[in-house]
CHARMM internal coordinates of N, CA and C (Angstrom, degrees):
IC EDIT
DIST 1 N 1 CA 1.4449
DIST 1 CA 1 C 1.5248
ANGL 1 N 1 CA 1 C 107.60
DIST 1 C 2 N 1.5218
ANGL 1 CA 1 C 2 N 117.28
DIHE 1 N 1 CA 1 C 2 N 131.52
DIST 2 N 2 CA 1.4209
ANGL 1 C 2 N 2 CA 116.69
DIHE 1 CA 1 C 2 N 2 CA 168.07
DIST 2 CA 2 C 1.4503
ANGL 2 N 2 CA 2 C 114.22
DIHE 1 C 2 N 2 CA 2 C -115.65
DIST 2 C 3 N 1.6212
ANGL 2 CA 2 C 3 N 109.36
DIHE 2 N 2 CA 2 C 3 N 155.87
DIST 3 N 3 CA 1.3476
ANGL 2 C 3 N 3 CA 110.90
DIHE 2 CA 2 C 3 N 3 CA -161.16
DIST 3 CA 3 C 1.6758
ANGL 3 N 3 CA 3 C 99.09
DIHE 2 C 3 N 3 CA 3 C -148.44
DIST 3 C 4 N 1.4722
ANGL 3 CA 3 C 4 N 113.92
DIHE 3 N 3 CA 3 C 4 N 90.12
DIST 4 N 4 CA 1.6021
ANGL 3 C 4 N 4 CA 108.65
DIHE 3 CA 3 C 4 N 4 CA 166.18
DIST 4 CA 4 C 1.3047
ANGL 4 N 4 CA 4 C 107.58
DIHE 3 C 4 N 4 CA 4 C -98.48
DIST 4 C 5 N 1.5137
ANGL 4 CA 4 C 5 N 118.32
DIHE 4 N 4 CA 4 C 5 N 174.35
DIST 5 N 5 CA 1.3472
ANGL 4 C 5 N 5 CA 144.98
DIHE 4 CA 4 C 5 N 5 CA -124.84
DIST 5 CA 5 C 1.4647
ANGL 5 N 5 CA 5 C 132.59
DIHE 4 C 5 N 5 CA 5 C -179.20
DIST 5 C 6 N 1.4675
ANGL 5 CA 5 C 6 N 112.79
DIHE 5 N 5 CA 5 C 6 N 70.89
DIST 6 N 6 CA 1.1109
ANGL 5 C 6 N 6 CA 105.50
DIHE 5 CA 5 C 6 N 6 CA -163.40
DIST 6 CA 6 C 1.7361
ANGL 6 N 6 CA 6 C 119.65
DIHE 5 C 6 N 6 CA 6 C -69.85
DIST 6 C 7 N 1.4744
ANGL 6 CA 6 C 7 N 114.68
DIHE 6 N 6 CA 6 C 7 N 128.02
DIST 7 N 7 CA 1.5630
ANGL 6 C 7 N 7 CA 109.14
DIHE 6 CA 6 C 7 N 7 CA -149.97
DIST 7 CA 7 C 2.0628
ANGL 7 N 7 CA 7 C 103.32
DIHE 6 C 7 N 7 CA 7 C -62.44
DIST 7 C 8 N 1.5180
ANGL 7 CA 7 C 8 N 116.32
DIHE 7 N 7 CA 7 C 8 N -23.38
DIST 8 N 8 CA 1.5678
ANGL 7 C 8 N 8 CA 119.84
DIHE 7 CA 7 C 8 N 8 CA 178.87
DIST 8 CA 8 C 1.6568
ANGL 8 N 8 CA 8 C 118.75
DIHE 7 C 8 N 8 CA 8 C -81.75
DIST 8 C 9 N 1.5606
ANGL 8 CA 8 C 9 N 104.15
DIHE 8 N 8 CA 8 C 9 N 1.63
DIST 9 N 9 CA 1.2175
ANGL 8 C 9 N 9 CA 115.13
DIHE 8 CA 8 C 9 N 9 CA 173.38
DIST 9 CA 9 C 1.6256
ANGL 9 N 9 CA 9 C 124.84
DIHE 8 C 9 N 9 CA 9 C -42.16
DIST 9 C 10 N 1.5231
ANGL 9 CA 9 C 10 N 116.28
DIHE 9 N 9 CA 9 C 10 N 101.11
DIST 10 N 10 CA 1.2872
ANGL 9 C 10 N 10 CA 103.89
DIHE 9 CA 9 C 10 N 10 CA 177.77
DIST 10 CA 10 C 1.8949
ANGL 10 N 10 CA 10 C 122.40
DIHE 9 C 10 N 10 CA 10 C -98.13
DIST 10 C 11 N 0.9102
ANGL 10 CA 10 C 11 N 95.78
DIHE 10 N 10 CA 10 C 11 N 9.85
DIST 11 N 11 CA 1.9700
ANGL 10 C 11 N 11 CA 114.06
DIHE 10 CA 10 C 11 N 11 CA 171.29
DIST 11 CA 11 C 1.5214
ANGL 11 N 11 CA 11 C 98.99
DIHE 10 C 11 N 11 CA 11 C -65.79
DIST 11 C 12 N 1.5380
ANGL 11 CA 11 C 12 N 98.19
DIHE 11 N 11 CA 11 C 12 N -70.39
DIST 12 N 12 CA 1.8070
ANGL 11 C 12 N 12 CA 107.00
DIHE 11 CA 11 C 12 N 12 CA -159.20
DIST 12 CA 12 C 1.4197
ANGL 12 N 12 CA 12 C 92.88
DIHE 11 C 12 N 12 CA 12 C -122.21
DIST 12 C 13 N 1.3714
ANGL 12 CA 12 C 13 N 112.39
DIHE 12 N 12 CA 12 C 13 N 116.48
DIST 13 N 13 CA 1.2694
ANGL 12 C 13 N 13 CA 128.46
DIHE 12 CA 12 C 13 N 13 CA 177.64
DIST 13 CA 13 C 1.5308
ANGL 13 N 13 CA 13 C 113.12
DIHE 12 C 13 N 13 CA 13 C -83.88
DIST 13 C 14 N 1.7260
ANGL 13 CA 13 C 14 N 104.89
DIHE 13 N 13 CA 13 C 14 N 169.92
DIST 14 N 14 CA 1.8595
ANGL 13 C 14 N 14 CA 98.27
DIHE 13 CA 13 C 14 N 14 CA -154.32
DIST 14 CA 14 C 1.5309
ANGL 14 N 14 CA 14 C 101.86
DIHE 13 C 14 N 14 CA 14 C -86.33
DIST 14 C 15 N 1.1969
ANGL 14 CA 14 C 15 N 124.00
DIHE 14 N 14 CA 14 C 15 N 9.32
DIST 15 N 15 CA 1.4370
ANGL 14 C 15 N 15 CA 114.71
DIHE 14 CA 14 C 15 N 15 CA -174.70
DIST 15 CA 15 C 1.6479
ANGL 15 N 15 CA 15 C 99.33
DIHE 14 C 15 N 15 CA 15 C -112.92
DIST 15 C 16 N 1.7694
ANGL 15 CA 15 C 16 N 123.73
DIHE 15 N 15 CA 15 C 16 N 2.34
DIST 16 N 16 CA 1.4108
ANGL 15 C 16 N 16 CA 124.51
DIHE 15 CA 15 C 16 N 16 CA 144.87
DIST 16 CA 16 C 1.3577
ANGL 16 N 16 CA 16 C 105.27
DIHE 15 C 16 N 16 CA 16 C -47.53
DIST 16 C 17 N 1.4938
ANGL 16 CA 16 C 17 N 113.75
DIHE 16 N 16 CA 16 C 17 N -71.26
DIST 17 N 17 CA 1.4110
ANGL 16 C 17 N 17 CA 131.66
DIHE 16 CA 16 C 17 N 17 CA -146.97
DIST 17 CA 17 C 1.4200
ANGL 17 N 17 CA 17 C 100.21
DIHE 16 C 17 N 17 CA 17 C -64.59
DIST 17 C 18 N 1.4521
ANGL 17 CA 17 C 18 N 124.83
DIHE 17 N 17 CA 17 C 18 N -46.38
DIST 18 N 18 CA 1.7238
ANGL 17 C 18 N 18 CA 111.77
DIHE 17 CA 17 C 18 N 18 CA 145.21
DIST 18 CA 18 C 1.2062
ANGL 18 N 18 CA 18 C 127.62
DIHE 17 C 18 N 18 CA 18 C 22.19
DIST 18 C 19 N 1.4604
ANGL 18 CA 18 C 19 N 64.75
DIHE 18 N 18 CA 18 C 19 N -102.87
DIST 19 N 19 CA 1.5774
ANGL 18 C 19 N 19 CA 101.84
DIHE 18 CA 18 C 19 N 19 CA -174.04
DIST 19 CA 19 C 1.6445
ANGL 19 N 19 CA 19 C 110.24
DIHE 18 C 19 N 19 CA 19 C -60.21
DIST 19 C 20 N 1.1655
ANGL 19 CA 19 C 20 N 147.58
DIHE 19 N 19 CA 19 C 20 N -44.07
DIST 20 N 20 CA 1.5768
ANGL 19 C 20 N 20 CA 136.65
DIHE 19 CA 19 C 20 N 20 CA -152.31
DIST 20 CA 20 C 1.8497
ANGL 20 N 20 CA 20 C 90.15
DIHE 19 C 20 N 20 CA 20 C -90.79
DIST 20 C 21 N 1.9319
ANGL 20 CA 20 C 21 N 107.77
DIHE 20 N 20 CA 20 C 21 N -25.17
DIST 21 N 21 CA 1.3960
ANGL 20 C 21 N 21 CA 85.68
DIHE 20 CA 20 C 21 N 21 CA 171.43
DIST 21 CA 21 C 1.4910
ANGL 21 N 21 CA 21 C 121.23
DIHE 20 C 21 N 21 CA 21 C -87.70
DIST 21 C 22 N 1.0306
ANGL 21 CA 21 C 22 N 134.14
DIHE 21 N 21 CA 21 C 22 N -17.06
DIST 22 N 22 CA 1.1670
ANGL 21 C 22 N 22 CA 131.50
DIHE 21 CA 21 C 22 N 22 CA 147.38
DIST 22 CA 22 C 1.7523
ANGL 22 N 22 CA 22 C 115.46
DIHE 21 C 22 N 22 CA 22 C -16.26
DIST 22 C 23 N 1.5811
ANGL 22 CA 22 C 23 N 88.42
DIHE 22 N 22 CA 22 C 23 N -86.78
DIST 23 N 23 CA 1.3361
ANGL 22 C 23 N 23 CA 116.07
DIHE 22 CA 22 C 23 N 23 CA -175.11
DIST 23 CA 23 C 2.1016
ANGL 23 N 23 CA 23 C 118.50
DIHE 22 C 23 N 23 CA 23 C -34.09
DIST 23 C 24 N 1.3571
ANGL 23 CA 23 C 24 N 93.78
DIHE 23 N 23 CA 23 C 24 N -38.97
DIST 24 N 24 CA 1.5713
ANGL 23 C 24 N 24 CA 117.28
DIHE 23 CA 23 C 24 N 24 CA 175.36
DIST 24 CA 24 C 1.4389
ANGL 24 N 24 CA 24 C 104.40
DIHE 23 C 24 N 24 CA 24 C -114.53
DIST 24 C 25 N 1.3835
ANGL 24 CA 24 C 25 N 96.25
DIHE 24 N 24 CA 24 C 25 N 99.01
DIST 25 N 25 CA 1.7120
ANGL 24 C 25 N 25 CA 116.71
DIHE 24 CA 24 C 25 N 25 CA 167.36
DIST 25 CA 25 C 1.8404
ANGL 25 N 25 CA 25 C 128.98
DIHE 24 C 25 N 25 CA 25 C -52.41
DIST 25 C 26 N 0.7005
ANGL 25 CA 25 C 26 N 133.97
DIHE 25 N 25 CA 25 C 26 N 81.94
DIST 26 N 26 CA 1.5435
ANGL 25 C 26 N 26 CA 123.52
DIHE 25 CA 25 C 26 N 26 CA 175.10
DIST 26 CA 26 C 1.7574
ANGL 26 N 26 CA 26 C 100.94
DIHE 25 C 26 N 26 CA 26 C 115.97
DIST 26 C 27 N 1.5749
ANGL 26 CA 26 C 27 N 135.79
DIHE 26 N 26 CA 26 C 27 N 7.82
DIST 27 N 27 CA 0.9566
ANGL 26 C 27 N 27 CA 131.63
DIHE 26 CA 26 C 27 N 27 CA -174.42
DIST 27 CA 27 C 1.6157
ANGL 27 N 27 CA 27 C 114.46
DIHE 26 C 27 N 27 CA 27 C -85.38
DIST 27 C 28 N 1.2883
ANGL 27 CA 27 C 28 N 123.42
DIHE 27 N 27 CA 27 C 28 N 130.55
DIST 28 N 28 CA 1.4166
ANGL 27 C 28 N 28 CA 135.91
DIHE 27 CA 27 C 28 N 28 CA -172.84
DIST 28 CA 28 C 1.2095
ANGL 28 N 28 CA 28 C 101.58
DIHE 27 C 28 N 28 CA 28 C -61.79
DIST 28 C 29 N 1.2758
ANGL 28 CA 28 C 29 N 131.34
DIHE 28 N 28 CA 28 C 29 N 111.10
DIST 29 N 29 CA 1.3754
ANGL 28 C 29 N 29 CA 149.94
DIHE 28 CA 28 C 29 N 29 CA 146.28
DIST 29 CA 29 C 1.7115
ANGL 29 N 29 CA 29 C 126.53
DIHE 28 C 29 N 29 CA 29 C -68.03
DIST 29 C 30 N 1.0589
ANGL 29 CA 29 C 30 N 150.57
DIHE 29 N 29 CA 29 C 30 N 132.26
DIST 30 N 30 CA 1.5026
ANGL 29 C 30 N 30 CA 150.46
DIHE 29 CA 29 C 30 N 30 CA 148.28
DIST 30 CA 30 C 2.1130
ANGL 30 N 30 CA 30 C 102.91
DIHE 29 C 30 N 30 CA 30 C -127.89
DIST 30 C 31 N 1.3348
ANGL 30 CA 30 C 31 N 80.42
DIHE 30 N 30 CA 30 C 31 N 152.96
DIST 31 N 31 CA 1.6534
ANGL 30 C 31 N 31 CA 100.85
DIHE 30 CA 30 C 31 N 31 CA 179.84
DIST 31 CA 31 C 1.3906
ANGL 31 N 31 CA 31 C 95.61
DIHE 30 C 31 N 31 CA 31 C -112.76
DIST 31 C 32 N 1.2485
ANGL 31 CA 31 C 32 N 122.65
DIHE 31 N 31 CA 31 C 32 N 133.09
DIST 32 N 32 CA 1.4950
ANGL 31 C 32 N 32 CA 127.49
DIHE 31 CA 31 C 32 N 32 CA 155.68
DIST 32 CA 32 C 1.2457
ANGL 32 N 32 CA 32 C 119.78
DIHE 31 C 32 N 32 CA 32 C -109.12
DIST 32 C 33 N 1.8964
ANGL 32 CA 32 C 33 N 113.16
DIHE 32 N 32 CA 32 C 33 N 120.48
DIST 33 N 33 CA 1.1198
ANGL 32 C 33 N 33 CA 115.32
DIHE 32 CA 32 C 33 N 33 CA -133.47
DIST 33 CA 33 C 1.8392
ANGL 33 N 33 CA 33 C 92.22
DIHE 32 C 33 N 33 CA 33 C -78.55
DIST 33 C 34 N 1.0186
ANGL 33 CA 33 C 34 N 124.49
DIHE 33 N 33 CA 33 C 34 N 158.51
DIST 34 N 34 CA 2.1154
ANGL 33 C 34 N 34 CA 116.30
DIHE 33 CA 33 C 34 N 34 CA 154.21
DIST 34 CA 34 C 1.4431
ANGL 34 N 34 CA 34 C 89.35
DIHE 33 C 34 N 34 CA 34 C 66.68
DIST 34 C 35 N 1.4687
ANGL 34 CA 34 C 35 N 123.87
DIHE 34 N 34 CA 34 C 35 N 33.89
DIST 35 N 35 CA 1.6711
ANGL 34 C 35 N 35 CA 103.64
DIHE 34 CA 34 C 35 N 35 CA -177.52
DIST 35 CA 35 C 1.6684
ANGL 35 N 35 CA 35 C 83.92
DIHE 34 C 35 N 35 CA 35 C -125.72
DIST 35 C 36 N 1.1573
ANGL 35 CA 35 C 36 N 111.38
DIHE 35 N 35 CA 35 C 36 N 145.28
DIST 36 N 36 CA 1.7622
ANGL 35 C 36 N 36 CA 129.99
DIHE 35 CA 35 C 36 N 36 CA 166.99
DIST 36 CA 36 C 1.4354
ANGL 36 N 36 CA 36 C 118.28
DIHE 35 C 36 N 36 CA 36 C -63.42
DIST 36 C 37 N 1.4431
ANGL 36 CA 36 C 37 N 109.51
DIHE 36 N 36 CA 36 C 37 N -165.92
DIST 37 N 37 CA 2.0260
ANGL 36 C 37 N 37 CA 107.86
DIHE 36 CA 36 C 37 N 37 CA 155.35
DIST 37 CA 37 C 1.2172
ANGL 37 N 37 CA 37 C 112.95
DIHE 36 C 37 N 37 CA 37 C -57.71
DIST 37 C 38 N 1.1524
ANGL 37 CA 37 C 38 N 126.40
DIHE 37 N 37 CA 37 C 38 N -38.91
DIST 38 N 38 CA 1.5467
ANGL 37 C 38 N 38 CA 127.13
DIHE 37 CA 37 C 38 N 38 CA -166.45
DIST 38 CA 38 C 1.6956
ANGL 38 N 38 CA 38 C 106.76
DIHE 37 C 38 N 38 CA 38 C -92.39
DIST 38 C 39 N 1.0037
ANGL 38 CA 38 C 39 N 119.59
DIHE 38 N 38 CA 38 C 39 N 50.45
DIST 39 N 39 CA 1.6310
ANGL 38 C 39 N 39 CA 127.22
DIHE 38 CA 38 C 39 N 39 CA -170.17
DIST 39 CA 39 C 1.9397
ANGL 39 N 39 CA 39 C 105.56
DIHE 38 C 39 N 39 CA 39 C -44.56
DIST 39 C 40 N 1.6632
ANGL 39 CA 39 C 40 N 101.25
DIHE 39 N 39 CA 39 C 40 N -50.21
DIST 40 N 40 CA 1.1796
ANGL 39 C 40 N 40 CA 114.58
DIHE 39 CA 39 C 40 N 40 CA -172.50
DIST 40 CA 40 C 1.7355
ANGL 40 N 40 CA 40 C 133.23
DIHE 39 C 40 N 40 CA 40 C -65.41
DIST 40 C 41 N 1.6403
ANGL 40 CA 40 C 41 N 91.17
DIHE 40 N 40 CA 40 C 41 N -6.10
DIST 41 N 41 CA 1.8277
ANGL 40 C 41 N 41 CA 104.17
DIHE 40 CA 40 C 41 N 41 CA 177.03
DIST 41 CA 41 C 1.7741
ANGL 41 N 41 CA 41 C 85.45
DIHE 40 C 41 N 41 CA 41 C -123.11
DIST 41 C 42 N 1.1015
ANGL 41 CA 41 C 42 N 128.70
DIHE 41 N 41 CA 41 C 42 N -32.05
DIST 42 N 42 CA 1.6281
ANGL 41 C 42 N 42 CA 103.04
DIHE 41 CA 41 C 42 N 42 CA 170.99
DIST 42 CA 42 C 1.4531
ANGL 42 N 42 CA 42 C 136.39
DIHE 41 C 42 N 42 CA 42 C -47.82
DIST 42 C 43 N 1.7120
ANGL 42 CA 42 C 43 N 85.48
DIHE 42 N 42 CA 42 C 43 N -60.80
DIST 43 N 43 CA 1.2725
ANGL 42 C 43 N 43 CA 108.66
DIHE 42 CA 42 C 43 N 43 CA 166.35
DIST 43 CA 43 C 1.6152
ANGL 43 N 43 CA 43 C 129.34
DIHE 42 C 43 N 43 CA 43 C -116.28
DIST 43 C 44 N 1.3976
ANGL 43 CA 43 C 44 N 126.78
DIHE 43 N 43 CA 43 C 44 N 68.49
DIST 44 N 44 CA 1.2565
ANGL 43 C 44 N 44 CA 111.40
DIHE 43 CA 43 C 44 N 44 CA -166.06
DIST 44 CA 44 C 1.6758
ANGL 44 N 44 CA 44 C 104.86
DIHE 43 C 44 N 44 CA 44 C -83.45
DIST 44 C 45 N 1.3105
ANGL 44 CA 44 C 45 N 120.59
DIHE 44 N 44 CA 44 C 45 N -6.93
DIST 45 N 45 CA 1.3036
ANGL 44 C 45 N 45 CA 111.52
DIHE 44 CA 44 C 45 N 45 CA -177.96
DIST 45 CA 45 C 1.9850
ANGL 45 N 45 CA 45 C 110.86
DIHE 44 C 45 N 45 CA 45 C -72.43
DIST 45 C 46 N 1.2837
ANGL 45 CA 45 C 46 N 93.47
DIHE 45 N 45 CA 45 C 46 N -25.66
DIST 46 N 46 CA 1.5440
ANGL 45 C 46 N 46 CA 91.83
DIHE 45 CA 45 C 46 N 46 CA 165.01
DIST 46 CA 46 C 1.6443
ANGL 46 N 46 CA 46 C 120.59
DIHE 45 C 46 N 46 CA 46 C -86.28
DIST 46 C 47 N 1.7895
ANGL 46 CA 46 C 47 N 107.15
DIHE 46 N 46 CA 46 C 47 N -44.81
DIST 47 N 47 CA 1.7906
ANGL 46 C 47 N 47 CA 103.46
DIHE 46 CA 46 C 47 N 47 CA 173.71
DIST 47 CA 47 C 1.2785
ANGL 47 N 47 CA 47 C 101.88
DIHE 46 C 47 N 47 CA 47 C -46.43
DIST 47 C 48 N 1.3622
ANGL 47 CA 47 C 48 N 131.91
DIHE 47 N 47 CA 47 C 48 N -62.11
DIST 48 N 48 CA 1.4636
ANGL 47 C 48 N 48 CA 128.15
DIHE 47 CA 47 C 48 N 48 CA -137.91
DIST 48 CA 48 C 1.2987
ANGL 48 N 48 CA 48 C 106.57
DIHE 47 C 48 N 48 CA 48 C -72.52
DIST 48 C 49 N 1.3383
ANGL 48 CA 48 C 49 N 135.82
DIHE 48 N 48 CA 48 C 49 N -32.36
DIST 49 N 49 CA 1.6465
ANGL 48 C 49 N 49 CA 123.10
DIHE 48 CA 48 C 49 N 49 CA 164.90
DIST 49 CA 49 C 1.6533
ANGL 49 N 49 CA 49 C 121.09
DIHE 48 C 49 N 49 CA 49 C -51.36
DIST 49 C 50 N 1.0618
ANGL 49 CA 49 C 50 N 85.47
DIHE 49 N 49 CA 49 C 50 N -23.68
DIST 50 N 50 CA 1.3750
ANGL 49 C 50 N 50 CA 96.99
DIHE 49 CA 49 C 50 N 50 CA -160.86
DIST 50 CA 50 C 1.9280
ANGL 50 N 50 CA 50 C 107.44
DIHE 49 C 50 N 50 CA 50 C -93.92
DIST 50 C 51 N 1.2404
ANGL 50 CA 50 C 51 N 92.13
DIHE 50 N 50 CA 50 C 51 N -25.90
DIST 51 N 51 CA 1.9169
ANGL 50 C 51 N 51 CA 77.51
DIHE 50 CA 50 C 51 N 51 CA 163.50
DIST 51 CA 51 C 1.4113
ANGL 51 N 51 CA 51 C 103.67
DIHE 50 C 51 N 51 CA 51 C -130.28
DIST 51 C 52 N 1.0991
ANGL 51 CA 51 C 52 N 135.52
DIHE 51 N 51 CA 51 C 52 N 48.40
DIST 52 N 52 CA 1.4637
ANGL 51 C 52 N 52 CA 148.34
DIHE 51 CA 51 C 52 N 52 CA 144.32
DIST 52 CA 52 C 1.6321
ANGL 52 N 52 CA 52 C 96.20
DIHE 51 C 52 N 52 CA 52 C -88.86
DIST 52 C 53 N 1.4668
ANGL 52 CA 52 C 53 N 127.98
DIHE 52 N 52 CA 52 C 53 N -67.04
DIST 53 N 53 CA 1.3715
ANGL 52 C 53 N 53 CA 125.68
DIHE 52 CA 52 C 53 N 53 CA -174.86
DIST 53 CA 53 C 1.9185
ANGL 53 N 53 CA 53 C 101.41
DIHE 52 C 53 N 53 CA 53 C -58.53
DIST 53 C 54 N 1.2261
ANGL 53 CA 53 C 54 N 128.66
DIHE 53 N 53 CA 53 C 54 N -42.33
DIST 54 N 54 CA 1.3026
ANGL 53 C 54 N 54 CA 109.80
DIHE 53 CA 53 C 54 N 54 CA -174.96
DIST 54 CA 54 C 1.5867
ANGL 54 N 54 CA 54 C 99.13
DIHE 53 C 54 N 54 CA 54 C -80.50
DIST 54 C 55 N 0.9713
ANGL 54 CA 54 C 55 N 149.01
DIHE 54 N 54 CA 54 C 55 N 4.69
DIST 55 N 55 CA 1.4174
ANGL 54 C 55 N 55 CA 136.69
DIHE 54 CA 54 C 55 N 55 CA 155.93
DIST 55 CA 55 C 1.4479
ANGL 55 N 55 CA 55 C 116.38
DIHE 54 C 55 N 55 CA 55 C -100.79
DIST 55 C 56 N 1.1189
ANGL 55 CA 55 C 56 N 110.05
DIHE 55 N 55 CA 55 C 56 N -25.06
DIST 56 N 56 CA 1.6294
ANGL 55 C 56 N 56 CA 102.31
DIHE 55 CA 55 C 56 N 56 CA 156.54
DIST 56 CA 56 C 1.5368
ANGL 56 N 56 CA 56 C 125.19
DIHE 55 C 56 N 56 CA 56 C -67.62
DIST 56 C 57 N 1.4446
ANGL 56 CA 56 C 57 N 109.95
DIHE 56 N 56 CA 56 C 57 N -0.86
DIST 57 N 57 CA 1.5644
ANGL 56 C 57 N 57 CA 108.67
DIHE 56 CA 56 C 57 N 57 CA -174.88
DIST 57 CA 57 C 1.5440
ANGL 57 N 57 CA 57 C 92.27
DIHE 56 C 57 N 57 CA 57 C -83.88
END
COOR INIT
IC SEED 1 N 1 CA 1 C
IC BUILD
């Protein structure tokens, strides 16, 4: 399971993300630093490495 996170996110705050990683043991986490809720159209030059390699696993 992967789980990014943009760290300026004001939807889901960082003490959610805590918690659900807590909750989910061993799940791949990244923070994208200056990225909003929408991490993945801000910054896809950073998302997209990053779940190309977890779907290539």
């Amino acid at each position: 399971m992967l789980l990014t996170w943009g760290c300026h996110d004001k939807s889901i705050p960082g003490e959610s993300m805590k918690r659900l990683r807590s909750l989910i043991p061993g799940i791949e986490y990244h923070e994208i630093e200056n990225a909003g809720h929408l991490a993945h159209y801000e910054f896809p030059e950073q998302i997209n490495p990053i779940l190309i390699d977890f779907l290539m696993k």
